[in-house]
N, C-alpha and C positions, 0 to 999 in steps of 0.2 A: 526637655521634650520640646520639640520644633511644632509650631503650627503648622497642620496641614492647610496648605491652599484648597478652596471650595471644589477647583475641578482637575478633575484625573487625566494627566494629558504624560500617555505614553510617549511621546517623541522625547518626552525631555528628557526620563530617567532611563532609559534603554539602555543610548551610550556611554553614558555617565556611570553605569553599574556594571557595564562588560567591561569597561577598560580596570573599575576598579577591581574587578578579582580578577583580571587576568595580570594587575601587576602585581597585585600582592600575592600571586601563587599560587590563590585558593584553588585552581582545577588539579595539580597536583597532589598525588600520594606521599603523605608525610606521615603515617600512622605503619611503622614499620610494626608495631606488636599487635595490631588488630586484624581482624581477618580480610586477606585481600579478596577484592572483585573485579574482574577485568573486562572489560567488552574491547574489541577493535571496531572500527568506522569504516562500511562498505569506498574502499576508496575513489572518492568520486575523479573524474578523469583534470588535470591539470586543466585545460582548455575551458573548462565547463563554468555555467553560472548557477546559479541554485533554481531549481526548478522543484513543483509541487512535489512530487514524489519524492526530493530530498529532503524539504519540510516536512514529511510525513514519515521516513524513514529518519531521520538525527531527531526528530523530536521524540520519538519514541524511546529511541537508545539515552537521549538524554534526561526523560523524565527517568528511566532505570539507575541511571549513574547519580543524578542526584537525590536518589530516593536511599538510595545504596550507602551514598556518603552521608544522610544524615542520619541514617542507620549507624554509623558509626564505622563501616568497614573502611578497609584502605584501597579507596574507587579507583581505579586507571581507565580513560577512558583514550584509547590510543587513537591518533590522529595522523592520517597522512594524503595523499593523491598519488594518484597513477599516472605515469608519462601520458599512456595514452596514443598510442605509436602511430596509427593513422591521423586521426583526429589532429596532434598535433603537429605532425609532417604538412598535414595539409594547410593549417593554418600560416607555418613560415613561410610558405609555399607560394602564399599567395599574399603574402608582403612580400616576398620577390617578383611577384606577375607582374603587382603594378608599378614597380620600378621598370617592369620593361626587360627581369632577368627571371632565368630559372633555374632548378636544383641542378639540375648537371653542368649550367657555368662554374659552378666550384667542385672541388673535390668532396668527398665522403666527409671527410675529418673536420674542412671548412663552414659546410654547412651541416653539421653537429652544434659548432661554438657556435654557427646563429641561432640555432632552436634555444643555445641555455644561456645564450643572450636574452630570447625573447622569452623565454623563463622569469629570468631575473627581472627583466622589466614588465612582463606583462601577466606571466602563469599567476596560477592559484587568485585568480579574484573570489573561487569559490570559497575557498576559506575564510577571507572578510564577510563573505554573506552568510554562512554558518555563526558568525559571530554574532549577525544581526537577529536572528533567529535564536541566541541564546544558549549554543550549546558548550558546553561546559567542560571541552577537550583538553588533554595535555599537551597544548601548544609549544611548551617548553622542549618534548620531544619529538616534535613533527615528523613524518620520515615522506621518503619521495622514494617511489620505486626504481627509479636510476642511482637514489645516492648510493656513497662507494661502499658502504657494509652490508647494505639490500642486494648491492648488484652484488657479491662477493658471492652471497647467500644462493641466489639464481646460479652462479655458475656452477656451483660445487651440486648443487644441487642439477643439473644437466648432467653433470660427467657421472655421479652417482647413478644416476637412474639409466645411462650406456653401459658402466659398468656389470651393472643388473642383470642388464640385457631387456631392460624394460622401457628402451627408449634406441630408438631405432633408423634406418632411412629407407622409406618405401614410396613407390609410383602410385599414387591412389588419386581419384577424385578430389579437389575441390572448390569451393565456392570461389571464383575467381574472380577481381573486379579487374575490371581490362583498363580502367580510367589509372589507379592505383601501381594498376600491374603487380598485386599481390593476393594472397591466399588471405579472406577472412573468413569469419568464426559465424556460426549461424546467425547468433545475435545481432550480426551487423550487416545481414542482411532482410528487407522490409519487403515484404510481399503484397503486390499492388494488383488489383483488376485493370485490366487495361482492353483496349477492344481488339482482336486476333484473329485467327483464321484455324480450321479445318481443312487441309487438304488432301485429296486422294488422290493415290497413282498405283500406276498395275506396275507389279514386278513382275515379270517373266521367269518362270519356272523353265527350269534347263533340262535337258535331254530327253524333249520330245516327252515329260511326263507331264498329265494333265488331273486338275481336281476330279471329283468324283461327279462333277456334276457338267466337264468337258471344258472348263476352262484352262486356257492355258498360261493363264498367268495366277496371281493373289493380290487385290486388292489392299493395299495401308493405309491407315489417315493418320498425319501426325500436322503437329500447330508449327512444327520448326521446319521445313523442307529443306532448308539450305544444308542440315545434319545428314542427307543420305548419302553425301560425300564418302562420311566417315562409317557408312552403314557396317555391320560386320554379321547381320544375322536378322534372319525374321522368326520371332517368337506366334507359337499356336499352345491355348490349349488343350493339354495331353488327352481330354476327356472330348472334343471337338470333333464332331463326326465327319463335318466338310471339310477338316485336315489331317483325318489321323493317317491316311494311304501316303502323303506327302511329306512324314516326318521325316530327318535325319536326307531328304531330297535337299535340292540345291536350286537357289536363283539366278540368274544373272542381273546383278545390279544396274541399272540404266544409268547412263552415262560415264560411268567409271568403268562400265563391264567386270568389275569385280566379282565374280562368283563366290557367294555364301550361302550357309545351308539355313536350314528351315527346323527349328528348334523347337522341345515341345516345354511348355514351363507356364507355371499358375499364373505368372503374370500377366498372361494374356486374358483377357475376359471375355467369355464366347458373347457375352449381351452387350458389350461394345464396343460401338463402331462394326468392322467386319470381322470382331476377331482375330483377326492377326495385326501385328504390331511389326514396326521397324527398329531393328537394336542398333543403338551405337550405343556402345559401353564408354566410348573416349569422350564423352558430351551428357550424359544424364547419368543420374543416381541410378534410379531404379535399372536403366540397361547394363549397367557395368556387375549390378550383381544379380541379371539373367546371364552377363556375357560369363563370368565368373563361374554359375553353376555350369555354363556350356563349355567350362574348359577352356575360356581365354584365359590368358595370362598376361596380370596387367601390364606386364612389359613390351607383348604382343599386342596391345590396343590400339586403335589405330586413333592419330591426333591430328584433325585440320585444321585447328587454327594455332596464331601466336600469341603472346603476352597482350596484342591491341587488338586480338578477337578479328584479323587479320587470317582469310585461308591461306594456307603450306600447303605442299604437297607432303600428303601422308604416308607412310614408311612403303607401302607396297608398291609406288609413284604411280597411282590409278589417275588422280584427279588431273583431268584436260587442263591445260595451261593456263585455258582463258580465263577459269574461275581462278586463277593463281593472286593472289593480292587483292582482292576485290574483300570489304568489309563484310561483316556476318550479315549488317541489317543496310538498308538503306540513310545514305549519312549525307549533307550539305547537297541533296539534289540529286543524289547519284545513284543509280542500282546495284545493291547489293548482293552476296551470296542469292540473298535469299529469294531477290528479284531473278535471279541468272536462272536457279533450278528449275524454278517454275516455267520460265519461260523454253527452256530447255527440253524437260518435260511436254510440255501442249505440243512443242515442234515435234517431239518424235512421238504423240499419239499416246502417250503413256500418261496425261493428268486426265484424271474423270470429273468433268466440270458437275457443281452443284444447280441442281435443279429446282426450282421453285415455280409457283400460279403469280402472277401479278393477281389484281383485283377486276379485271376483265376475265380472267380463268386462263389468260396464256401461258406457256412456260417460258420462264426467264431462267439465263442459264449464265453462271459466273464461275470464274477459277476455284474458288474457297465458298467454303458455309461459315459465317459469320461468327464467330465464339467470342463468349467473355473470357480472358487466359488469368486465371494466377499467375502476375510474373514475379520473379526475382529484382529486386532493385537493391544497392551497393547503399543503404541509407546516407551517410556521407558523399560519396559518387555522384548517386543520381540516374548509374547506367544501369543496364541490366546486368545480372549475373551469368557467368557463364560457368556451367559444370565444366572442367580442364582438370585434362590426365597429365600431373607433374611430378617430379621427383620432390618431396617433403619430409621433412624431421615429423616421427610418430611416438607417441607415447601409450602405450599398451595399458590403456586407462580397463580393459576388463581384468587385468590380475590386480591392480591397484585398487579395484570396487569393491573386493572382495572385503575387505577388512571395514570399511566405511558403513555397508550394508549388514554385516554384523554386529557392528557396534549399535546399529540403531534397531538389530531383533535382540541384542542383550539389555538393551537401555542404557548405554552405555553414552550415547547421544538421544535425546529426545526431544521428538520434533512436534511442534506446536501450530497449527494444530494438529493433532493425528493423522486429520483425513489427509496431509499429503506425505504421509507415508506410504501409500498405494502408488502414485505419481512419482517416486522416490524411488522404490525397486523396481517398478516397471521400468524405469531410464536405466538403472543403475545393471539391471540385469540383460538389459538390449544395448550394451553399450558397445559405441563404436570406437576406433584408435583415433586418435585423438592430434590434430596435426596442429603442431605447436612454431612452423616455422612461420616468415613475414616477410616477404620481396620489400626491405624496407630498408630506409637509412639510421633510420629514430629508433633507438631500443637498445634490448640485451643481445650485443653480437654473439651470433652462437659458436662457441667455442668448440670450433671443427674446423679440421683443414685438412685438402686432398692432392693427393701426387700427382703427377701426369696422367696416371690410369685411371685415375675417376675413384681411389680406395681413400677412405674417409679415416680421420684421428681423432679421436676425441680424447678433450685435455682441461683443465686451467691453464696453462699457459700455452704458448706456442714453442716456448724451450721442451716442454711434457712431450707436444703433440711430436717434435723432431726425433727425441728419442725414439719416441713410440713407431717411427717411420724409417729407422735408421739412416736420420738424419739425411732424408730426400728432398728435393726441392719443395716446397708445401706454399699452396695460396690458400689465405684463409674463407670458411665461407662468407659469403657476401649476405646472407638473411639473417635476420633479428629472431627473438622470441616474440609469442602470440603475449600479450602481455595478459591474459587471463595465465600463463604458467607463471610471471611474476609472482602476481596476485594472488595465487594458491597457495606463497609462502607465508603471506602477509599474516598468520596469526603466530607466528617463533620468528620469523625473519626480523619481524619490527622487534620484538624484542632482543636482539643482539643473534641470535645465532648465525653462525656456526659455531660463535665464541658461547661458549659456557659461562653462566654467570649466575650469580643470585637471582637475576630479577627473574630472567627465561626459568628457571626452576621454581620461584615463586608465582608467576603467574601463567605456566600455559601446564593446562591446559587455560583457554579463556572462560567462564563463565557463563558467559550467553553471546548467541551471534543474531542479530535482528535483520532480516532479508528480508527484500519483495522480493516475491515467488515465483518472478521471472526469471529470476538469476542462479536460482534454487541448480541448475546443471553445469551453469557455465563457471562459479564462482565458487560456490559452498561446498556442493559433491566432491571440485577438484582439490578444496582446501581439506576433506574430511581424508582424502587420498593422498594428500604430500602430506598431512601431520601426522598418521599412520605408518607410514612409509619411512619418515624420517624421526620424528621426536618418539614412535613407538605410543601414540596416545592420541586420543581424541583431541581436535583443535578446540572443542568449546563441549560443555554438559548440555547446552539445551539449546534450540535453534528454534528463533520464531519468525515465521514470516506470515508473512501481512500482504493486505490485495494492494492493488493499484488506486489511483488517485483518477475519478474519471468526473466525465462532465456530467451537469445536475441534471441531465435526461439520459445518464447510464452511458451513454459513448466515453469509447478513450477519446483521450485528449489529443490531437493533432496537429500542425499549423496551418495543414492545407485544410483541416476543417476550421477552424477560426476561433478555436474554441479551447484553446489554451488559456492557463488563468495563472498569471507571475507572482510568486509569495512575495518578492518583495512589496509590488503593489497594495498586496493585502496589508501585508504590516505598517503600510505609511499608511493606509486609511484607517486600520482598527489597532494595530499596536500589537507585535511577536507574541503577548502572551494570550490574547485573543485567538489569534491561529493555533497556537500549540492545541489549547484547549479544545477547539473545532478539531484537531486531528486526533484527539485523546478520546474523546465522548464518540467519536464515528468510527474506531476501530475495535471493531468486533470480530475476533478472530477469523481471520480468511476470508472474511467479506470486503469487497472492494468500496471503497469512502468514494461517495458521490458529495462533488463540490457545490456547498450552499453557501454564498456571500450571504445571507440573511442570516444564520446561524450564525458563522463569523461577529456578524453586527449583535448579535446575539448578547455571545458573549464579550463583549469589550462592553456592553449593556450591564454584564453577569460582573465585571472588573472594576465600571463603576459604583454599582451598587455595594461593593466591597469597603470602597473607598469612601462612600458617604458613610458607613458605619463605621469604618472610623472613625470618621470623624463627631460622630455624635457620642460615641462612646467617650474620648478629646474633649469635649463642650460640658460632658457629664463627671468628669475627675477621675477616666478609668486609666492607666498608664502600663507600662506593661511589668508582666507578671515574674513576684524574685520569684515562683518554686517551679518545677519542673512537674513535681505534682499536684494533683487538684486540692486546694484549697479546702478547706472547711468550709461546711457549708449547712443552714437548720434549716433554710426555705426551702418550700417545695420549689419553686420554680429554681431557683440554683441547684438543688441538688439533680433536676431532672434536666440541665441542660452540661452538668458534668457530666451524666450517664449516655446521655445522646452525643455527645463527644467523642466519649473512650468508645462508644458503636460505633461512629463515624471511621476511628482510625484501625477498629478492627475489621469493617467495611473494606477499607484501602489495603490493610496488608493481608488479608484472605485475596483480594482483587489480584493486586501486583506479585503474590504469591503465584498463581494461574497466568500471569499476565494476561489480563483480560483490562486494559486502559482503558475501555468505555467502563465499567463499575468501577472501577476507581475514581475515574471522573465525574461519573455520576453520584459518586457516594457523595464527595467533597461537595460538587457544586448545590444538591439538593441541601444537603445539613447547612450551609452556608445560607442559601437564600431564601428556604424555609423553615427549620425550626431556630436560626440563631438569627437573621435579617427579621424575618418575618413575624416569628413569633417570640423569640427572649426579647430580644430591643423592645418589640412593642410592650410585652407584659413589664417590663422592670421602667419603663417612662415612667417616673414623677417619684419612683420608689429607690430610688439609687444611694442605698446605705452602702456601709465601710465593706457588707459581707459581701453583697452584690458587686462593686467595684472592683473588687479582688477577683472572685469566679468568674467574672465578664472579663477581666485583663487576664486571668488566664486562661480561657476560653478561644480568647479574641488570638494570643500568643499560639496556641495550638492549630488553631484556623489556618494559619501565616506557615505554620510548618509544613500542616500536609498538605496547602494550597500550592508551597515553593516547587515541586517537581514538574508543574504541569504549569505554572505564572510565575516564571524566576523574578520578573524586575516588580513589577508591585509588589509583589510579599516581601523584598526585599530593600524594597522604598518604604513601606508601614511599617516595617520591623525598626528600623531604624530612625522611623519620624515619631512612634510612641511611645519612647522611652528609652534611659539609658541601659547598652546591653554589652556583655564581656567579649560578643562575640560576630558575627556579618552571620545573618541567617544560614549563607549557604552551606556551614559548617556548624551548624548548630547542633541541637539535640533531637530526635524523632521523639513522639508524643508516647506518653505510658500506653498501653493497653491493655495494662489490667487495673480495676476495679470495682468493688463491690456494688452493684447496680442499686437504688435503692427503689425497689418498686413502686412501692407506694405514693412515694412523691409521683414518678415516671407517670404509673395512673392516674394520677389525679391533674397534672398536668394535660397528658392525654387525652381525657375526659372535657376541660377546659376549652383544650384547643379543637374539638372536636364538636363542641357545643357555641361555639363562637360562629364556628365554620357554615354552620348550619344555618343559624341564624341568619346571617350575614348574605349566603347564598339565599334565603329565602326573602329575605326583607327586599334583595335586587329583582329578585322573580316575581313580587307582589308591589314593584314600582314606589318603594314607602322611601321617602326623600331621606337622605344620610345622614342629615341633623336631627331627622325626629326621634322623639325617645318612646319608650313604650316599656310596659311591664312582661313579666314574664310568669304561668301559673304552672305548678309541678302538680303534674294529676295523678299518677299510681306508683309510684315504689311505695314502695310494702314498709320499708325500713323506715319513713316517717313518719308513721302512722302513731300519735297517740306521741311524738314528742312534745317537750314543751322545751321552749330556748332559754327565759330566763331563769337560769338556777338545776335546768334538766337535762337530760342525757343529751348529748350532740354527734350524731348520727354523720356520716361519709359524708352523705349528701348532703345535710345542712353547714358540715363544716369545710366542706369543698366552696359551698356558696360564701361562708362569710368570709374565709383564708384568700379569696379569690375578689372579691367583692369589685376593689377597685376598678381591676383589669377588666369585670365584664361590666361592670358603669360604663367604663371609656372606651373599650371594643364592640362590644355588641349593644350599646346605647342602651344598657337595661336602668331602670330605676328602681323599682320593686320586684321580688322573687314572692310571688305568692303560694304557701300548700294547700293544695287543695283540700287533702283529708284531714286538716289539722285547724285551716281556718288563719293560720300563722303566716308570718313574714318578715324577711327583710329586707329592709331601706339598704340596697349596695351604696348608694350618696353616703350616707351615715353609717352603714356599718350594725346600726342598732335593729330591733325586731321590733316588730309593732301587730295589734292585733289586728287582722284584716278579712274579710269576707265580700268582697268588692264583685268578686267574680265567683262567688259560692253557687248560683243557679245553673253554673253553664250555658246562658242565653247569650252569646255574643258572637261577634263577628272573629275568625281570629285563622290563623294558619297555624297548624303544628308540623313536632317535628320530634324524632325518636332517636335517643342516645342509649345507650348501653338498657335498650328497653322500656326506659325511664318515657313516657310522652311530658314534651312539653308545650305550650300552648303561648301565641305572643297575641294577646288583644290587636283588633285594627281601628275600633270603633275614635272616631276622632283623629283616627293618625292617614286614612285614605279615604277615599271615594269609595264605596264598598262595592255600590252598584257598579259606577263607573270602570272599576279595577274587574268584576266579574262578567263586564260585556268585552272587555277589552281583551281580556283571556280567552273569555269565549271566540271571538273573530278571531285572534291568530290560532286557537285550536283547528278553527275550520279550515282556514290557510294553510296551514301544516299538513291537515289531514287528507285534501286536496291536493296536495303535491307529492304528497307519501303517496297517493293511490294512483294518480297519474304515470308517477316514475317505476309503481310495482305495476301496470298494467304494460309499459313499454318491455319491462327485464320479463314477464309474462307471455312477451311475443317470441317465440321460437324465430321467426325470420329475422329481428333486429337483431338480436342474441347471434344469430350465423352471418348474418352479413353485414354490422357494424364493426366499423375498426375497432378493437379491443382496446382502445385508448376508451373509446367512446364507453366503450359495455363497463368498463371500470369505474367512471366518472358516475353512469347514472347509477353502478348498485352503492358507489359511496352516498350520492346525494340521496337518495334513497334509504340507506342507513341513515343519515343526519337526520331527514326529515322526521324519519318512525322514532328518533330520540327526543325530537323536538316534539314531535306531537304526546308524547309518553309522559315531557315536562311541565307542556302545560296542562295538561289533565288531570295532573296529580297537585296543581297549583289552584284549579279551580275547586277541587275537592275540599284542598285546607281549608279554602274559602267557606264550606259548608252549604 
């Protein structure tokens, strides 16, 4: 057994214990006859560094996997990264910039080998920081969603899902970054308040027909004007009295004179704006599916701009030339589309300037009403997004949902919490096709290739796609996968399939999938749809996701807010198990963990205090424990700190059962720093026999086990520093949980620490200095009445008092326990009874206090100031009660209540509550007083 050094300093033993079990193998599955458990690791993107929400997300998974493995099963906890196909395109990208070169000086194939060049030398630093954080992955079989058995996996898996006929090529909307020049996925685009415009302009209504109220045009307001290029309809609703003479009529389009009709559809909202709306279906969601229900067809849509958000002329050749090449927005100085229209419009009479009063009362008149806009931004980018009507690969994600959404009303999957199984079919049953192509170089080529005429092959190979063509000239296509359709295979693909094997039929389905709830559509639903679809089974039994990681005033976290907070930092200031811990105790099912460095500090507070008990247990001859089960034991206080043990770990596996990580963590860290720090260490000082030694070392042994899930490296430093062991904690044994409680001790202990507590609290609240001693008189239980001690019956209570004696000498400072109804006592100093009536008149100064009914009474006469101590009470009663009625007269004012910030109205009914608790304590301290 190694001396523990005095102080606990994480830095040292972190690295020192991940590199040891990641050489010797311990995160691998070696336990082929035991029951397996598998989780996969949402795979974070190659480029990425560890950030909060991945400490919050791997610590979780990995307190499960090593909770799992010391349960005994055969854990897999699979590890890999995602190419990542923007994200890391853009990175090489721009180690070409600053050479002065760019991706199109080389060919496709060339700048490939640079990306897995810079793979090789630079990718996956996230993984090193996963390791700093402690988790406990089988690194041994990393996988990367480009290598060649994953990619094999992707292809076969495309051409299946054409075969099907459940994967497809349609002209649809989507999220376009013009920077990229590729199709992304909602997720990756960030939606920003930015400051915008309202503008109106008159359409002209054609052939001499006029509203019902003699105009001859229709009014629209839209925030994009430079889109009426592309206009193809103006929407009224069907229920709209100022339009209903005007439906199925016709506009003439200004500027482009393109003639469109005037459509009736809900999506117009007669209370805003004027009611009618301008459609272009080839530039916004919502008008592609009014132009839709108006019978466009989206091959029919009309499209003005190109890949650089660049205006074309659109298919019908309407748009003036002059708007030809001119940029969507205003770019390096220059006017834009969006500048051209407008000004366009004012020339021919057709923009309705916005009117306003200065502060003189004159009217002021500008082209636009000034709006906040939700825009679209390309999060990577940086540009805006732009709605673009393109030809893209679809995946028919509503017949795929079918199977996904039943598995979770069969329970076939269950999702934790419940409540977002509501959020779950409401996606799952509005679900739209799903566009899995990527204007990109980085990624899974999609294995299609087309003739001259534009008719598409789909294949694994290009020999497949020729036959399939007979054997006609073929170029292949030029887009990638969305790499969320990689990632959908990720719970059988990483396992070897499409190759059949032991492991993929021993472990998939997976056991649990741990997700932030952000991801819950783009990731999980699509993994619940390709394992369905192909392995015929649920990709995992239960699915838990967890909120987000935001800042300690409830905001998400941002960088343009400033307010970002890097786990590494944490963990070089308070130590990875510290963090874990802060992420365990703050997750409470589906509530989002608001970040407190203080708690943090907390607990690396809660890791030292671990470690000083060590080592006193070390100083006292405890070493650690041969049995696995608890010890024999005759004292009360060991047998009531076995009993509070085996609670402790049925606390943990009832918890981890629900996964519910905050009572688990809270089971551990309370029994740890209250009834075993707090109160066993204290009660067994000065008493530490052979029995005591043994039940405390195996106490102490059990601590270390179920502490290991949630503090890998300390538990696994004191396991190893107190004493010699067969085995490295992380592959240890999980703690018994069962047996026989013995109550009585449990009570009497109980009783103990609850009579100390008391004390102790009161002796602080009546100011009596910490060294002074004082006796203690037992006034009415019934059960002592008419004992006698030497030679006579010995009652609960008096032999709770002598069984105990020491501990409340040297805890609650007592010297004498006197009975009132008996006249009796005893000397806790000595242990022996003596006869006493010292305090038989009940004339004294004294505070009491009430345990299981029982009053007891603590003398102060000689040990305070009586007087002194009952004016002193008295002034802060007044104080308190002055402040309580001030802060209840303000929550009293109806006007402060309505027109105080709500931060504020919070603040005063807490300090309000405190004070009415404060004034309640000293009142009932001046009472003791008598």
């Amino acid at each position: 057994m190694t001396e523990l050094p005095k102080t606990f300093d994480p830095a040292s033993i972190e690295a020192r214990w991940y590199q040891h079990w990641e050489e010797k193998g311990l995160f691998r599955p070696d336990r082929p006859d035991a029951t397996p458990f598998t989780i996969v690791n949402p795979p974070p993107n190659v480029t990425g560094s560890l950030h909060i929400g991945h400490a919050l997300d791997n610590t979780l998974q990995d307190i499960v996997i090593r909770y799992e493995r010391l349960r005994g099963k055969d854990a897999l906890w699979v590890v890999g990264t995602d190419h990542a196909g923007i994200a890391t395109q853009m990175v090489v990208e721009r180690q070409l910039n600053a050479k002065g070169e760019k991706r199109t000086d080389y060919s496709r194939e060339d700048f490939i080998a640079k990306v897995w060049e810079w793979k090789a030398e630079s990718g996956g630093a996230i993984t090193r920081q996963l390791r700093r954080l402690g988790c406990s992955m089988d690194w041994a079989n990393e996988r990367f969603t480009m290598d060649e058995g994953f990619s094999k996996a992707v292809v076969k898996v495309f051409v299946e899902l054409h075969k099907r006929g459940l994967l497809y090529r349609d002209k649809r909307l989507v999220n376009w970054d013009p920077h990229f020049r590729s199709a992304i996925s909602d997720l990756e685009v960030e939606t920003v308040e930015t400051k915008g415009g309202f503008w109106r302009f008159r359409y002209p209504l054609a052939d001499g027909v006029t509203l019902a109220d003699g105009s001859d045009h229709i009014v629209v307001a839209t925030t994009r004007p430079e889109t009426m290029l592309a206009d193809m309809a103006v929407a009224v609703h069907p229920d709209d009295a100022r339009y209903k003479d005007v439906i199925g009529k016709a506009i003439i389009l200004p500027i482009t004179g393109r003639r469109i009709p005037i459509v009736a559809d809900d999506h117009a909202d007669p209370e805003l704006g004027t009611g009618a709306v301008k459609i272009t279906p080839g530039h916004d969601f919502n008008d592609f599916e009014v132009g839709k229900r108006a019978g466009f067809k989206a091959g029919d849509m009309l499209n003005m701009l190109d890949a650089d958000a660049n205006v074309v002329q659109a298919a019908d050749g309407k748009i003036p030339d002059a708007f030809l090449g001119l940029h969507r927005f205003k770019r390096d100085g220059v006017d834009g589309a969006r500048e051209a229209v407008v000004a366009e419009m004012k020339a021919l009479g057709f923009l309705v300037p916005h009117v306003t009063k200065n502060k003189e009362g004159e009217e002021v008149t500008a082209d636009f009403e000034p709006r906040t806009i939700q825009t679209p931004f390309g999060d990577r980018s940086g540009v805006v997004i732009e709605p673009w009507l393109t030809d893209q690969w679809y995946v028919d994600a509503a017949k795929l949902a079918q199977a996904p959404m039943q598995a979770v009303r069969d329970g076939a999957i269950e999702i934790v919490p419940r409540t977002w199984e509501k959020t779950f079919f409401n996606w799952m049953e509005n679900i739209q096709p799903w566009c899995v192509s990527r204007q990109l170089w980085w990624g899974h080529r999609i294995p299609a290739w087309f003739d001259a005429d534009g008719n598409s092959y789909v294949a694994e190979t290009e020999a497949e796609a020729q036959t399939l063509a007979g054997n006609k000239a073929l170029t292949r296509d030029p887009d990638v996968l969305d790499t969320w359709f990689s990632s959908a295979l990720w719970p059988f693909g990483t396992l070897g399939w499409p190759e059949q094997s032991e492991t993929l039929a021993r472990r998939y389905p997976n056991d649990l999938l741990i997700s932030g709830f952000d991801i819950l559509f783009f990731w999980d639903a699509r993994m619940a749809m390709m394992g369905q679809e192909f392995m015929g089974d649920v990709p995992w039994r239960k699915l838990y996701l967890h909120g987000l990681v935001r800042a300690a005033d409830g905001q998400k976290m941002s960088k343009s807010k400033g307010n970002v907070v890097d786990p590494l930092g944490l963990i070089d200031r308070f130590g990875a198990d510290a963090l874990r811990f802060f992420m365990a105790a703050m997750e409470s099912q589906g509530r989002d963990v608001k970040m407190d460095e203080k708690r943090v500090e907390g607990y690396r507070n809660f890791a030292t205090k671990l470690w000083n008990a060590a080592r006193f247990l070390q100083s006292n001859g405890v070493t650690a424990s041969t049995t696995h089960e608890a010890p024999a034991a005759t004292l009360p206080v060991n047998r009531w700190i076995i009993a509070e043990t085996v609670g402790c770990v049925q606390a943990i596996d009832t918890a981890m059962a629900e996964l519910r990580f905050d009572a688990a963590a809270n089971a551990i860290y309370h029994f740890v720093w209250d009834q075993f720090c707090d109160w066993y260490i204290e009660l067994t000082k000065g008493a530490m026999d052979d029995e005591t030694r043994a039940v405390a070392g195996w106490a102490f042994d059990q601590i270390l086990v179920m502490l290991h899930p949630f503090m890998p490296f300390i538990t696994e430093e004191l396991w190893n520093l107190t004493g010699a062991r067969d085995t490295e904690l992380i592959v240890a044994r999980w703690p018994v949980a069962l047996y026989e409680v013995d109550q009585e001790a449990q009570a009497e202990i109980d009783w103990l620490i609850r009579l100390v507590s008391r004390i102790r609290s009161d002796r602080a609240e009546m100011n009596i200095p910490p060294a002074a001693r004082t006796d203690l008189i037992v006034h009415n239980d019934p059960k002592i009445a008419g004992f006698k001690f030497e030679g006579g019956p010995r009652t609960d209570l008096v032999s709770r008092f002598s069984s105990n004696a020491a501990a409340l000498a040297r805890m609650a400072r007592i010297d004498v326990v006197e009975f009132a109804l008996t006249g009796t006592a005893i000397d806790l100093r000595s242990g022996s009874s003596v006869d006493r009536t010292k305090y038989e008149s009940g004339k004294y100064a004294a505070f009491q206090v009430v345990v299981d009914d029982t009053t007891y009474s603590v003398p102060l006469e000689g040990v305070i100031d009586i007087g002194a101590e009952r004016a002193r009470l008295a002034k802060a009663l007044a104080g308190a009660e002055k402040e309580r009625d001030s802060l209840g007269g303000r929550l009293s004012n109806a006007s402060f209540v309505e027109k105080a910030k709500p931060e504020a109205v919070a603040k005063a009914r807490e300090d309000h509550a405190e004070k009415t608790a404060e004034a309640e304590r000293l009142r009932a301290a001046l009472e003791r007083l008598g």
